[in-house]
C-alpha positions as CSV (number, residue, x, y, z in Angstrom):
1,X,-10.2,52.7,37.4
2,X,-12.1,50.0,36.1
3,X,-15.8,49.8,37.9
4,X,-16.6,46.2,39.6
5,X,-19.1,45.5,36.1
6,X,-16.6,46.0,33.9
7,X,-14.5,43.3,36.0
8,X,-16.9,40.6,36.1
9,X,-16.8,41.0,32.3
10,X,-13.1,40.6,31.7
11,X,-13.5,37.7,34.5
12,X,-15.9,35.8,32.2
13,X,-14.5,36.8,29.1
14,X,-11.0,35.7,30.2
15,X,-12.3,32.5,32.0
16,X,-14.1,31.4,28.5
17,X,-10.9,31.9,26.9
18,X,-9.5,29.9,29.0
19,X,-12.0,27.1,28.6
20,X,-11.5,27.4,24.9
21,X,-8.0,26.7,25.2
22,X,-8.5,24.0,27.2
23,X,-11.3,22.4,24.8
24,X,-8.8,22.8,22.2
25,X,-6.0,20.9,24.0
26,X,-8.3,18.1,24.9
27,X,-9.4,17.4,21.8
28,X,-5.8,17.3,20.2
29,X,-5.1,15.1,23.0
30,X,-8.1,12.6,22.1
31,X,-7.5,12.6,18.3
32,X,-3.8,11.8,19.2
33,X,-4.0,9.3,22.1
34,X,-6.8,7.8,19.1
35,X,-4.0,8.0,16.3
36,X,-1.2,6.1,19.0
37,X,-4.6,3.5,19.6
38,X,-4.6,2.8,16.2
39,X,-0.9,2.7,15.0
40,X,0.1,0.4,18.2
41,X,-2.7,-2.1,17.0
42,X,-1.3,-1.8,13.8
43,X,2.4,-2.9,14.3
44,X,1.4,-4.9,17.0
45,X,-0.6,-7.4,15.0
46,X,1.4,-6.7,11.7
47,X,5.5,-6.9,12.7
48,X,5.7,-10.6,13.3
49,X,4.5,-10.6,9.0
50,X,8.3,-9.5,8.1
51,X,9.5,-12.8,9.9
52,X,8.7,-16.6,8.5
53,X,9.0,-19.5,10.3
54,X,11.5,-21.8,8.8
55,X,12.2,-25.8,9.2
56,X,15.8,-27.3,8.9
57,X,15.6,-31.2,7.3
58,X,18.2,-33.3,5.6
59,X,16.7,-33.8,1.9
60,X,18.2,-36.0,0.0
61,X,18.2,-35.2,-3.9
62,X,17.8,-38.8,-5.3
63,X,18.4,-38.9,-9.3
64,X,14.6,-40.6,-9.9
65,X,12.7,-38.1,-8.0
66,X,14.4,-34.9,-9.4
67,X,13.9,-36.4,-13.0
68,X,10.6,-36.9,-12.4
69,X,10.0,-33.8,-11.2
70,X,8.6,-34.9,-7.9
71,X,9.9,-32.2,-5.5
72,X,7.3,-32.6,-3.1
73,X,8.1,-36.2,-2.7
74,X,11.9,-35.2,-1.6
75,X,10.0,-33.5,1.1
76,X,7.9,-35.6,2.1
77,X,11.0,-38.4,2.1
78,X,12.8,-36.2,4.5
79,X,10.2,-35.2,7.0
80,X,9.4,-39.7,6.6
81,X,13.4,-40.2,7.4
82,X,12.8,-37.3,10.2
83,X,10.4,-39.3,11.8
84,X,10.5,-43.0,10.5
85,X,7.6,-44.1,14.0
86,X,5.4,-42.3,11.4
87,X,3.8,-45.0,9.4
88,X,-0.3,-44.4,9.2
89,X,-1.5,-42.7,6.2
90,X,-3.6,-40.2,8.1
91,X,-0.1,-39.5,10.3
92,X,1.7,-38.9,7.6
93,X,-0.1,-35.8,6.1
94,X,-0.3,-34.4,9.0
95,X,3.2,-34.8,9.5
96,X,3.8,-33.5,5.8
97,X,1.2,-30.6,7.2
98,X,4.1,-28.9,9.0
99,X,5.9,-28.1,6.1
100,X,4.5,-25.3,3.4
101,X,2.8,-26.6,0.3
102,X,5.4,-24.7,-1.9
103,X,7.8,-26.1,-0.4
104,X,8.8,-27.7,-3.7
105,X,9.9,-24.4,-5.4
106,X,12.8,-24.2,-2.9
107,X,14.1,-27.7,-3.7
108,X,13.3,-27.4,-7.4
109,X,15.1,-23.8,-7.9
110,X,18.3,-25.2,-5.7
111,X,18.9,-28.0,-8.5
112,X,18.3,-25.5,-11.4
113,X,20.7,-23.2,-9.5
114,X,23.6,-26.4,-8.6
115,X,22.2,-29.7,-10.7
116,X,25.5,-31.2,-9.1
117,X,22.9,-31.3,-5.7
118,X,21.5,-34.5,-7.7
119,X,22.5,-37.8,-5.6
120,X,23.9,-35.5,-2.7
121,X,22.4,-34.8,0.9
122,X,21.5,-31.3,2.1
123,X,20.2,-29.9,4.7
124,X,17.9,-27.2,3.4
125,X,15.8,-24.3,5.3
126,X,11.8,-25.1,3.8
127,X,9.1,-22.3,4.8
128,X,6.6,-23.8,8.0
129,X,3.1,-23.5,7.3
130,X,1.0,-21.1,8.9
131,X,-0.3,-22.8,11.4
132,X,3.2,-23.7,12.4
133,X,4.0,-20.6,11.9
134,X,1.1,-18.9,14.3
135,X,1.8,-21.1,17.3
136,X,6.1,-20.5,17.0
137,X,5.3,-16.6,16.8
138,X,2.9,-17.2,20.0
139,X,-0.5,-15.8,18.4
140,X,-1.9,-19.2,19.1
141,X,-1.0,-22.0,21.6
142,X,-0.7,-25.5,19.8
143,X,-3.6,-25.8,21.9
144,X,-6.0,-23.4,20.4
145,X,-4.6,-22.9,17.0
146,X,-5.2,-25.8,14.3
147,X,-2.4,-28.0,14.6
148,X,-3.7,-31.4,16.3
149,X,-1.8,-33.3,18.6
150,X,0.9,-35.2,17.2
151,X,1.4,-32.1,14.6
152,X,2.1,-30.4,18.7
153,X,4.3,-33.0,19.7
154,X,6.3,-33.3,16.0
155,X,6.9,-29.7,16.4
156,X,7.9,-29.4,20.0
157,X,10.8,-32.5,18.7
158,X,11.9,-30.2,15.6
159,X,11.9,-26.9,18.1
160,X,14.0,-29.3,20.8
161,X,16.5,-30.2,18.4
162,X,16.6,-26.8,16.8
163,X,15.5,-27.0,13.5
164,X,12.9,-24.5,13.7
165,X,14.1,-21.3,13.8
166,X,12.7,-17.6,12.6
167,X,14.0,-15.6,9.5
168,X,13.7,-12.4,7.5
169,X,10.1,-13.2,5.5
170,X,11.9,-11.8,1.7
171,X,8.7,-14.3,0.4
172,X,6.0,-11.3,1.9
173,X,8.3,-8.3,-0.1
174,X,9.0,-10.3,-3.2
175,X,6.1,-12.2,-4.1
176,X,2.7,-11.9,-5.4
177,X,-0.9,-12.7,-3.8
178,X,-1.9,-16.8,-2.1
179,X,-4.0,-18.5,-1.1
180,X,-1.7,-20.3,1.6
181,X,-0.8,-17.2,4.2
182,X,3.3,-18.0,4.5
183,X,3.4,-18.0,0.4
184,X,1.8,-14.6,-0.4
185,X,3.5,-11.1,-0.6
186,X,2.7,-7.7,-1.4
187,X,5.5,-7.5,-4.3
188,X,2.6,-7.2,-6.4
189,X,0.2,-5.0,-5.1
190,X,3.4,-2.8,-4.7
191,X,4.4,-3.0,-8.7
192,X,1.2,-2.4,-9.5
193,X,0.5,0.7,-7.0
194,X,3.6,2.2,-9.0
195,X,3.0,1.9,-12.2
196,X,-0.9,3.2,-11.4
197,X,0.6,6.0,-9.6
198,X,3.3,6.5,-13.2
199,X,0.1,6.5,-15.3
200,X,-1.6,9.1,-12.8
201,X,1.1,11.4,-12.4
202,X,1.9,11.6,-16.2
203,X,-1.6,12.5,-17.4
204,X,-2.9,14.5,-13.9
205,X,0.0,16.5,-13.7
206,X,0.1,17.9,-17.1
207,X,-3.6,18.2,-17.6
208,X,-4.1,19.7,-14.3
209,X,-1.6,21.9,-14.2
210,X,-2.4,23.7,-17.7
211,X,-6.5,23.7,-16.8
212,X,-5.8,25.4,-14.1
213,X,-3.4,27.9,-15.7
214,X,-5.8,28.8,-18.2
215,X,-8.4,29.4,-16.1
216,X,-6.8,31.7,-13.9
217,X,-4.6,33.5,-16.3
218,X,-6.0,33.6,-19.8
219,X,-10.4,32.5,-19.8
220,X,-12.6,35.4,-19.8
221,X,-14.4,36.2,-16.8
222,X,-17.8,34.9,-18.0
223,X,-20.9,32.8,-17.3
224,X,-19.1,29.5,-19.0
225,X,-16.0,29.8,-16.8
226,X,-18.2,30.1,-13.8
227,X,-19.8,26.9,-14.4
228,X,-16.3,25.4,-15.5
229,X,-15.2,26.5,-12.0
230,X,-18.2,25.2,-9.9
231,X,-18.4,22.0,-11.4
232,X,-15.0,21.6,-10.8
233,X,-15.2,22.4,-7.0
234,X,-18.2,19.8,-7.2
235,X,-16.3,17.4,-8.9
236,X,-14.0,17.5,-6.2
237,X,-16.4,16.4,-3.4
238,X,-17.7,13.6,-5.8
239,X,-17.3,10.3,-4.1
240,X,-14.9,7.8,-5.4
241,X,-16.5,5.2,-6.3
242,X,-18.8,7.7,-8.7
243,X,-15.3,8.0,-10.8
244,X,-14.9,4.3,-10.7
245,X,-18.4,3.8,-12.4
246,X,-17.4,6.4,-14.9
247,X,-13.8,4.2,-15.6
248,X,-16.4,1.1,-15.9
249,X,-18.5,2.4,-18.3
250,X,-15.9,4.5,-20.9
251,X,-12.6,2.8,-20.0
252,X,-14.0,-0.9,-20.2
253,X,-17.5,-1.3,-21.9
254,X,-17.1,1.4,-24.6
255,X,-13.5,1.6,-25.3
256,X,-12.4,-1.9,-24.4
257,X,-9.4,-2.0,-22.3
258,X,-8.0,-4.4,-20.4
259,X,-9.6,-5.5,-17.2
260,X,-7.4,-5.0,-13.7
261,X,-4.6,-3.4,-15.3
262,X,-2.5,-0.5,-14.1
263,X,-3.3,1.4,-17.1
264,X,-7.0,2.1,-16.3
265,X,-6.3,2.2,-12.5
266,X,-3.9,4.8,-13.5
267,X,-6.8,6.6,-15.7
268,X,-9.6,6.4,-13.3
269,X,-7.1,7.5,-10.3
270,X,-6.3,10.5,-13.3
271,X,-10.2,11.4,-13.2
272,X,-10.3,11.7,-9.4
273,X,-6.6,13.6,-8.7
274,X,-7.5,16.2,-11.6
275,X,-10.1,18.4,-9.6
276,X,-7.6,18.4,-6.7
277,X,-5.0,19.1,-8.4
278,X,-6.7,21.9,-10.3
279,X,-7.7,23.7,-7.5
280,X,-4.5,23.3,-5.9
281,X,-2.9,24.6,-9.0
282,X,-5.2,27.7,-9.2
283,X,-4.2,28.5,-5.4
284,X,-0.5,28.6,-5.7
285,X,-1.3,31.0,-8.6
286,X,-3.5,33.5,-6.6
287,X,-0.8,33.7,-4.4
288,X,1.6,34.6,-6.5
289,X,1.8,38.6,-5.9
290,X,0.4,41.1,-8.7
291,X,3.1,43.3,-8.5
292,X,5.5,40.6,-10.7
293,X,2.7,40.3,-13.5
294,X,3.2,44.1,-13.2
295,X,6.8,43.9,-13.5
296,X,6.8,41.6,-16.2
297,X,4.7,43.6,-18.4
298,X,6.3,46.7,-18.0
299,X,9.5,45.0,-19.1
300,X,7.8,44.1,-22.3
301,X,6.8,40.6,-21.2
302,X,4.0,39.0,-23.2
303,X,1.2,37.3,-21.7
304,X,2.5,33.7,-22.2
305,X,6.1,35.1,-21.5
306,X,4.9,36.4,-17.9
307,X,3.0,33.2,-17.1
308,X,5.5,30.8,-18.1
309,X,8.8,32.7,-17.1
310,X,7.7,34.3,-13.9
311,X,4.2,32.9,-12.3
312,X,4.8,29.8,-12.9
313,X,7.9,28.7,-11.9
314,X,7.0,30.8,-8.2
315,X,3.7,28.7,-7.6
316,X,5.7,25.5,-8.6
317,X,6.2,24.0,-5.0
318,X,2.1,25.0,-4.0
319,X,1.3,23.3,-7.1
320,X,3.6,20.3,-6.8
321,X,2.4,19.9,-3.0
322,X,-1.4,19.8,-4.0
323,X,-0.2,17.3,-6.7
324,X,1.5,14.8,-4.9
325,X,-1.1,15.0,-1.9
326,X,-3.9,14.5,-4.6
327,X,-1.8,11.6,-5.8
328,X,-1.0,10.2,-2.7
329,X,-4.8,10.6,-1.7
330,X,-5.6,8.6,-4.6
331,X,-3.0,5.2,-4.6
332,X,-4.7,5.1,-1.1
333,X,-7.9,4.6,-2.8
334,X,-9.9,1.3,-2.8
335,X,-13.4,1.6,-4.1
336,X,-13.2,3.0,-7.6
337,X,-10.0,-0.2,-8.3
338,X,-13.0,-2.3,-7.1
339,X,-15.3,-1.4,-10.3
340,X,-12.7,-2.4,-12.7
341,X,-11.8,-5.4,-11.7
342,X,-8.3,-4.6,-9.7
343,X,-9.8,-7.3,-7.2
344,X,-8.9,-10.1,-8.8
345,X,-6.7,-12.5,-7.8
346,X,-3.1,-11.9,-8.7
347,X,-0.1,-14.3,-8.3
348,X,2.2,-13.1,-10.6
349,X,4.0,-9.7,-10.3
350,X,2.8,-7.5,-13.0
351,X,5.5,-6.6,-15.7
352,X,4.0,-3.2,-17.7
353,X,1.2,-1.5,-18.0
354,X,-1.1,-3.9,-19.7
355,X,-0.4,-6.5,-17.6
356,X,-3.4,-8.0,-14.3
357,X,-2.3,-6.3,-11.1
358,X,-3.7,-5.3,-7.9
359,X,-3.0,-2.7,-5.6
360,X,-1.6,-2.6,-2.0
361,X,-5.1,-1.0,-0.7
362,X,-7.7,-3.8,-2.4
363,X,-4.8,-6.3,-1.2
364,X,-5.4,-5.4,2.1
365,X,-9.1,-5.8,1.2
366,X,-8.6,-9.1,0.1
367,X,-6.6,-10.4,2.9
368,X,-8.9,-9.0,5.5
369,X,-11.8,-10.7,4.3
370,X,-9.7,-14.2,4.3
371,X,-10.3,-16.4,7.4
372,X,-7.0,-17.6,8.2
373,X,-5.1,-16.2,11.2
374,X,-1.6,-15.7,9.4
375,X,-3.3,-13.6,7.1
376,X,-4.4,-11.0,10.1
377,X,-0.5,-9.9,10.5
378,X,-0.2,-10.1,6.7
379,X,-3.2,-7.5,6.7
380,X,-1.7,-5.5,9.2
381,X,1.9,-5.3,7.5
382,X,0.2,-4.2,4.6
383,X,-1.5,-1.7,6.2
384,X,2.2,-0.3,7.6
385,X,4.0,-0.5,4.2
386,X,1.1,1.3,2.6
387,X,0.9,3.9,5.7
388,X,4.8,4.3,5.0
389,X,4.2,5.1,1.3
390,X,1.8,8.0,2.2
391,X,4.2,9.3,5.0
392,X,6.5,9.2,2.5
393,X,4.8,11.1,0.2
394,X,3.1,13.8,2.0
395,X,7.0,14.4,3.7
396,X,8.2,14.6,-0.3
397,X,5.3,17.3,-0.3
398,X,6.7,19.1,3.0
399,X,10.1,19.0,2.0
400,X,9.4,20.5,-1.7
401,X,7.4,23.3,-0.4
402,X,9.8,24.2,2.5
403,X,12.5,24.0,0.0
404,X,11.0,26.4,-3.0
405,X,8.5,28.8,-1.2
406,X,9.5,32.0,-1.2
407,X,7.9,34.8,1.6
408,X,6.8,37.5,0.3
């Protein structure tokens, strides 16, 4: 019989569980109603990126122009034929306004592709600019945005007689940075991210991976390996941009290397994914049970035979999680690309590991510090592809571990 005390205890004990619970389930509920907050503003501002706004005219590819090289002017003479009530100087660029400034490349690639286009009449699909682009998406009215009035009313004729039209943007996968918003991609912030992340997964893994095997399975218990341990659990809480001023200083001042190119990225991304990965390493070894060192040894097993034929290949998928979320933790890494020079300006896609690149975070750094409009989505679709990439990899991670732990 449990005394009316004793009650009033449970009572209170079981009501504070209860508020616990409760506490718990709130804040999960606020961290996730924060994460849906964030996503939705995110692919609401950044979807419209993977379309482009497109303009139909009738070009005609007259034999002096193309010899001369004077692309532009074929656009110009077909957006003049278009509308021929255009005469004023002033008019016309704004009327030419409409129409991207590399607008050329399309006409020029078409006769490299068919020179039997000379002397002929197409009508050819050219990119709009962005601020065509911003009011046909709907971000802006032609109102508010930066088109002027006759660039509203040349646009509302093209829209009337359907030439304007929306298209898969393959310009924002397959090109590299711009200054003009409907011209710039992330195709090479995207080749450069990879070949950084090729250079950090070839020397962390490795490296990683055999520090921490030494230190758990072969150094002597001692004073040095102590302090090997401790500053390695420091180096791990070191901020980022500490490793980037290390990559600075040896990487580019003392030994030289090139400046913005994937290899160093790829080294000073190494520096920070190595005390991650060490400790993750050192981990999936602990838990690897005694009993088959034991086993090993009794069969006769040497050291190095036990390590490599037994504990090693059963802490594989901890240590391969803890390398690819290391890895993954730093491609998503701005500030220590920032010290050496990764925030240049990049057109061209980078084509090995010497060449100038950028990455897809310090792109996004780039483009949100540009004032145009257009570039706001551009930021934003950015921001998904690279929030894709780390899905990506920390599922690879899941999927590895689910597939080679074993329960012991």
């Amino acid at each position: 019989m449990i005394d009316e005390r004793t009650a009033r205890r449970l009572a209170r004990r079981h009501a504070a569980e209860r508020r616990f619970k409760l506490y718990g389930m709130a804040s999960v509920a606020v961290a996730l109603a924060f994460l849906v907050a964030l996503l939705v503003t995110i692919v609401g501002k950044g979807y419209t990126a993977f379309a482009q706004t497109e303009i139909a005219v009738e070009v005609s590819f007259d034999a002096g122009p193309v010899k001369e090289g004077d692309f532009a002017g074929l656009v110009k003479s077909a957006l003049a034929a278009r509308f021929p009530e255009v005469t004023a100087r002033n008019d016309k660029r704004e009327l030419f306004g409409l129409i991207s400034s590399g607008a050329d490349r399309v006409l020029r690639d078409m006769v490299q592709d068919d020179p039997g286009l000379v002397g002929q009449k197409r009508v050819v699909t050219l990119l709009a600019s962005d601020d065509v682009d911003m009011v046909v998406k709907g971000h802006v009215t032609a109102q508010s945005g930066r088109l002027t009035a006759p660039q509203a009313e040349w646009l509302a004729s093209l829209r009337q007689t359907g030439a304007v039209s929306l298209g898969f943007n393959t310009t924002f996968f397959t090109a590299g940075d711009s200054r003009e918003p409907e011209l710039a991609g992330v195709g090479g912030a995207v080749v450069g991210s990879l070949f950084a992340m090729v250079v950090t997964l070839c020397l962390a893994f490795p490296l990683g991976v055999s520090t921490a095997v030494y230190l758990e399975e072969f150094a002597p218990k001692n004073r040095w390996t102590e302090l090997i341990e401790v500053n390695i659990n420091n180096l791990a809480a070191v901020p980022s941009i500490v490793f980037g001023l290390l990559g600075l200083a040896l990487f580019l001042n003392f030994l030289n290397m090139p400046r913005s190119a994937p290899l160093v990225g790829g080294l000073v991304l190494t520096l920070m994914s190595l005390p991650v990965i060490i400790i993750a390493s050192r981990a999936a070894l602990k838990a690897v049970p005694p009993s088959i060192r034991e086993a090993a040894r009794g069969l006769g097993a040497s050291r190095l035979q036990v390590v490599t034929h037994h504990v090693l290949p059963l802490a594989m998928p901890g240590i391969l999680t803890g390398t690819i979320i290391a890895t993954a933790h730093a491609i998503g890494e701005t500030a220590p690309l920032l010290m050496i020079g990764m925030v240049a300006f990049i057109v061209d896609i980078p084509a090995g590991f010497l060449d100038p690149a950028t990455v897809l975070p310090v792109q996004v750094y780039l483009w949100a510090d540009s004032p145009e409009r257009a570039f706001v989505e551009r930021t934003s679709a950015a921001i998904m592809i690279l929030l894709a990439f780390l899905a990506v990899m920390n599922l690879l991670a899941i999927v590895l571990r689910k597939k080679f732990e074993r329960r012991w």
